[in-house]
N, C-alpha and C positions, 0 to 999 in steps of 0.2 A: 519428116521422113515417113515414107510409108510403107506398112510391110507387107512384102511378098507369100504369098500362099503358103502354104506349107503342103506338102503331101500327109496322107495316112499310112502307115504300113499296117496290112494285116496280122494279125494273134498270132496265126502260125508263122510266118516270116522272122516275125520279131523277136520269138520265141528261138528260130535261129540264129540271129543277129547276135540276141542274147548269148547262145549258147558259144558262138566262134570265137564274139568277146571274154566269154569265161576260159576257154582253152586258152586264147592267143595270152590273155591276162598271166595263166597259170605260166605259159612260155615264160614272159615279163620274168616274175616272181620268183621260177626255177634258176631262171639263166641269174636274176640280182644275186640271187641266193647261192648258188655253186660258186660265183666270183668272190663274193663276199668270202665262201668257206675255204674257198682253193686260198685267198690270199692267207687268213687265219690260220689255215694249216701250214705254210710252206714260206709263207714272211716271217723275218727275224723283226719286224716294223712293221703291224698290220696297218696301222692306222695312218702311216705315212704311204705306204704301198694300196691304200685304198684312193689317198687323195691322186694316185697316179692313175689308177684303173676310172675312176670320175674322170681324169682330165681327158680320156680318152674319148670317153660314155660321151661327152660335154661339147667337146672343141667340134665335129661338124655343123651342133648350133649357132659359133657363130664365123663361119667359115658359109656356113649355105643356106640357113633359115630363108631369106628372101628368096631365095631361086625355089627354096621348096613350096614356100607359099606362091609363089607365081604358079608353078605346076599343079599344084594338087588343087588350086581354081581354074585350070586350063581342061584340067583331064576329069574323067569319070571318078569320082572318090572312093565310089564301090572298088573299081578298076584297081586303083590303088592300092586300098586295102590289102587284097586278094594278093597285089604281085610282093609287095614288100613280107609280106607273112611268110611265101613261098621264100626270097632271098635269105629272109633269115634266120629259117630252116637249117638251108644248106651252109651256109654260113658258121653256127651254131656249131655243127660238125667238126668245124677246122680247129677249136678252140684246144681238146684235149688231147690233138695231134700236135697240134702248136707246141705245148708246155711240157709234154711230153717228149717232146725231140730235142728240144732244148736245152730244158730246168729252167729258162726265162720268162718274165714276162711281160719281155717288148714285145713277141710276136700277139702272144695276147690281146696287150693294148691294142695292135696293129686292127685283129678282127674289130675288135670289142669298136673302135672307128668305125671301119665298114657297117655292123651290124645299127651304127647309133644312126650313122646316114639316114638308113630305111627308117627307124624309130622317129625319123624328123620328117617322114614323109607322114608314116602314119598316123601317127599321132593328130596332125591338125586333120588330116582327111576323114579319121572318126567324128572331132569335134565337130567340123563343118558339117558332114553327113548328116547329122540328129536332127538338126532342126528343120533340114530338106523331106526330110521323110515321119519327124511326130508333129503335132499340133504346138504351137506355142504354149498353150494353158498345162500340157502333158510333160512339160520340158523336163521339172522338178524332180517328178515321180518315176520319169524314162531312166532321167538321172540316176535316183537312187536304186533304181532297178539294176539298172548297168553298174552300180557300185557295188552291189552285191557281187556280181561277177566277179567285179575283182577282188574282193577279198575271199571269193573261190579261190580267184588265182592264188593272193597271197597265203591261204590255209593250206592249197594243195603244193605251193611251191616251196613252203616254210616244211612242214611236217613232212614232205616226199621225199624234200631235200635233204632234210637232217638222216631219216632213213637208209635213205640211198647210199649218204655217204660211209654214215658210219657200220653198216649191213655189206654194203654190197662196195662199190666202187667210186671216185671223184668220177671218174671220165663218165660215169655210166648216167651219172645226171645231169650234165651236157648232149650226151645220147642220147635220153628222154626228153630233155629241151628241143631241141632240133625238132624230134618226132612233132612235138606237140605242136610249134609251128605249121609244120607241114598239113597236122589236119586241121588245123584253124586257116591255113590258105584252100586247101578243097571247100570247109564250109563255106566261104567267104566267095567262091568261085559261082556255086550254086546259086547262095544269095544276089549275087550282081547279074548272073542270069535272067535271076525271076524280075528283081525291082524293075528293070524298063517295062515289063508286063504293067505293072502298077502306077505307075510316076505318069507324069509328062509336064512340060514347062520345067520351072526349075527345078523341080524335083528330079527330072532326067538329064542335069550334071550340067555345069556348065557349058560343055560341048554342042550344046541345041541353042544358043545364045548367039541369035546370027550379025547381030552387031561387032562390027570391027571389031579387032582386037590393038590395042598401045604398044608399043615397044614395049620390051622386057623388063629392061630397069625401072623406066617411068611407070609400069605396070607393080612393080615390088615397092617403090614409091608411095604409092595411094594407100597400103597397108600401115605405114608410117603415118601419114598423112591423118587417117581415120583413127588412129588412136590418137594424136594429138589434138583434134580437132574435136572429137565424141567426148564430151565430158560425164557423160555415162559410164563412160568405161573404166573409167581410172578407177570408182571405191571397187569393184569387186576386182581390177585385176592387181590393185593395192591387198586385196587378200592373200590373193593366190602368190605375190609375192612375199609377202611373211611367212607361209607357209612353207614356203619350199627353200629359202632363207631357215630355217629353222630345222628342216628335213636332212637338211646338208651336215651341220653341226650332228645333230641326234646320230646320223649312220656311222660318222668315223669315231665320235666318242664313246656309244652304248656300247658296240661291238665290243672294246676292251673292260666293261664293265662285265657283260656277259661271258666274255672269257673266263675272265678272273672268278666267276664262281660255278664255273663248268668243268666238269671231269677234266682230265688231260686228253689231249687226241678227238675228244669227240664233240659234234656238232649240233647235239642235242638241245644245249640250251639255249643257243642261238634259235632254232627253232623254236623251241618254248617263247622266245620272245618275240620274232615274229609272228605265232598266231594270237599269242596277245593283244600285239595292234589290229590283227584281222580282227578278234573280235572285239574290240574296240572302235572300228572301223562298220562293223554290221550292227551295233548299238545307234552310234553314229548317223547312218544312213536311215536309219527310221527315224530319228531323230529330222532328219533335213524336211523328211516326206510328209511331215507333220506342219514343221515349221510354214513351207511355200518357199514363195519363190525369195520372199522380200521377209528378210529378220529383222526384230526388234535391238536397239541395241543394247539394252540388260542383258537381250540372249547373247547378245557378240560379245560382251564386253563381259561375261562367266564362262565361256566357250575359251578366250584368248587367256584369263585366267588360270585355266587348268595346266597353261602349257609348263608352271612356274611349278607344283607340286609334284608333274609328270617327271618333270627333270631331276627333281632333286630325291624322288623317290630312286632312280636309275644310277645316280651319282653317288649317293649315299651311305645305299644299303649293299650289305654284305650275303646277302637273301637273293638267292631267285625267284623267288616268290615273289618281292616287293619291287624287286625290279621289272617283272613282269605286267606286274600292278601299272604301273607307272608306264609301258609300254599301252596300256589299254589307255588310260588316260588319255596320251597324248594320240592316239588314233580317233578315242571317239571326240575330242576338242578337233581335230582338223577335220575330220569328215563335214559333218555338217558345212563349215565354210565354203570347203572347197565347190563341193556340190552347189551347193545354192548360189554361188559366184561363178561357176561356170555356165550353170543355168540362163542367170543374167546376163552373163557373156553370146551367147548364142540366140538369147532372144535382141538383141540391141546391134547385134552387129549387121549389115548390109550383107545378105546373102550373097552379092557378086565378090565380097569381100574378105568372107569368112576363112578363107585359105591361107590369105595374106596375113591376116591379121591375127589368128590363133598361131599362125609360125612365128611371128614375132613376140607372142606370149613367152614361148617356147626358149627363145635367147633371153626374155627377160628375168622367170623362171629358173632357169637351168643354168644362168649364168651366177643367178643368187646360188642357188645350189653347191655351184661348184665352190667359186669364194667363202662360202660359209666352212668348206671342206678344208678347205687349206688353211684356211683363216683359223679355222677352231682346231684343227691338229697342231699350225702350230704353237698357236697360242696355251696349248693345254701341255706341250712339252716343259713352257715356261714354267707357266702359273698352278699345275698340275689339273688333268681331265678333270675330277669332279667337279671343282671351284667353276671353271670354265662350262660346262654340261650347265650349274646352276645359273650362274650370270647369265647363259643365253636363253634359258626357261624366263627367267627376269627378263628378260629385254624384248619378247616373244608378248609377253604382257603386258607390261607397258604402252608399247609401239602399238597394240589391237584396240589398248583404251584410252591413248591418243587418235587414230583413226575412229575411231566409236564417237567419242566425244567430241571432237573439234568437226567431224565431218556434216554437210547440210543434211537437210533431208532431203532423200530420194524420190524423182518420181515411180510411181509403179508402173512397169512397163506396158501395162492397158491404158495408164492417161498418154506416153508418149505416142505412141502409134493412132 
């Protein structure tokens, strides 16, 4: 296989790129985070009533991933970007008139759908975007640059959030959600303006690719195909799957830990433990940039580690304090992963294919996600949350140092190419 060019973007572009990702990230983080607090304030069942607001977040993954990855490698990715931001914006809007008009929330769910749609457009169109527009050797680094971002988002969505709510208004951080979309679709706009100035070949979007185009299905097809067939691909999206596996579990269980030693009515401590993970997540991220593209497995196999003390610190304690601890833990063990596994993802994958195939990450991902949600709420009604919180930190370990240990070695993605 041989690879395709990559573009450069310039300092100051990227520097925007940077920055629309930090806004739209902050969107992300506000909007998890007001759901998250709206269910905790106004559910008699947070934890059951969260696995419903997931199933929502979840089900257009596997209802339309293929047709989004056939699109967002048909169409300009910038393009994309830019409109999905805008939709769900406006969208964002409808949420505190929804629950409001109601006291339900089905209608909720109803957005929370709609708005995941767009989240399944954008999402592969950033991933695919990176490597069209930085250098391969840069991936890493862009990576962890772009993860700072978002743990902007998650500090400014965690800490804005708590504020907002318990200050000022629930609706009002939906209201600010929204906003911040919308100016993360203006940045995004500007940006897709400039890059054709810059680009050309693939760097200027699939759409200059004057070779026929397949049928649609048999088009969605070849992104199956290339994971099956790329045996490259599987150790790092073998991460990405334990990780989000394990994310799934951590949101419906910690929540009720966090509650349990948070004031009444207020939404403070939730925040306190999501900027936790943010800065556990910004340790993290130096940490990756350090590392390269290609980790040791000592490093993976004390990274997967962590996730076993993070949980049971979360599980256990009666402290905010140490539950917070433990919220850093588990941020900065999955950062590093993630980044440097999607790093790899984006240097291995066929450019004309990256749309397809990162959407299909996306059901793989998200479908763990969601099972791990249900799975471990119900499971922890049985067997009681902490126990359950623990055994999935154990099994988080385990599973990383079975993959660590049993897996070959890798080549580096400069002897492939």
């Amino acid at each position: 296989m041989r690879r395709t060019a990559s573009m450069a973007i310039s300092g100051g572009l990227f520097t925007a790129f940077w920055a629309a990702q930090a806004v739209s990230l902050f969107g992300d983080r506000l909007n998890n985070f007001s759901l998250v607090a709206l269910v905790n304030r106004f559910s008699d069942d947070p934890s059951f009533q969260l696995s419903g607001i997931y199933a929502a977040m979840y089900l257009p993954v596997f209802l339309l991933a293929p047709a989004a990855g056939v699109i967002v490698d048909r169409l300009s990715k910038r393009w994309v970007l830019a409109a999905t931001d805008l939709a769900r914006g406006l969208l964002v809007f409808l949420i505190p008139v929804a629950f409001s008009s109601t006291g339900s929330f089905i209608p909720v769910m109803a957005v929370v759908f709609i708005i995941s749609t767009g989240n399944l457009l954008f999402l592969p169109a950033k991933s695919a975007l990176l490597p069209e527009i930085v250098h391969p050797d840069k991936l890493v680094k862009v990576n962890s640059i772009l993860w700072i971002a978002g743990i902007v988002g998650v500090i400014g969505g965690f800490l804005g959030g708590g504020i907002i709510f318990d200050y000022f208004s629930w609706e009002s951080a939906f209201y600010l959600d929204g906003a911040t979309y919308l100016f993360s679709a203006l940045l995004l706009t500007l940006i897709a303006l400039r890059l054709p100035r810059l680009t050309s070949g693939i760097g200027a979007g699939p759409s200059d690719d004057a070779a026929p185009r397949k049928g649609f299905w048999r088009s969605a097809a070849e992104g199956l195909a290339e994971i099956r067939g790329n045996r490259s691909l599987s150790a790092p999206l073998g991460v990405q799957a334990l990780i989000f596996f394990g994310a799934g579990g951590f949101s419906v269980l910690a929540v009720v830990f966090v509650k349990g030693v948070s004031e009444a009515g207020s939404s403070m401590g939730l925040a306190a433990a999501g900027l936790s993970a943010g800065a556990g997540m910004a340790a993290g991220s130096v940490l990756a940039h350090r590392l390269g593209r290609k980790t040791e497995k000592k490093t993976e196999s004390v990274l997967f580690l962590l996730f076993a003390p993070a949980a049971a610190a979360v599980a256990f304690s009666s402290s905010l304090v140490l539950i917070c601890a433990g919220m850093f833990a588990a941020g900065f063990a999955a950062t590093p992963l993630f980044v440097i596994s999607e790093s790899q993802l984006q240097a291995r994958i066929p450019a004309p294919l990256r749309g397809r195939v990162f959407s299909l990450r996306e059901v793989l991902t998200r479908s763990l996600f969601l099972a791990s949600s249900f799975l471990m709420s119900f499971l922890g009604r049985i067997a009681g949350k902490g126990v359950i919180l623990v055994l999935l930190g154990l099994f988080l370990a385990i599973c990383g140092l079975i993959r660590v240990f049993l897996s070959e070695p890798e080549q580096t993605d400069n002897d492939k190419y």
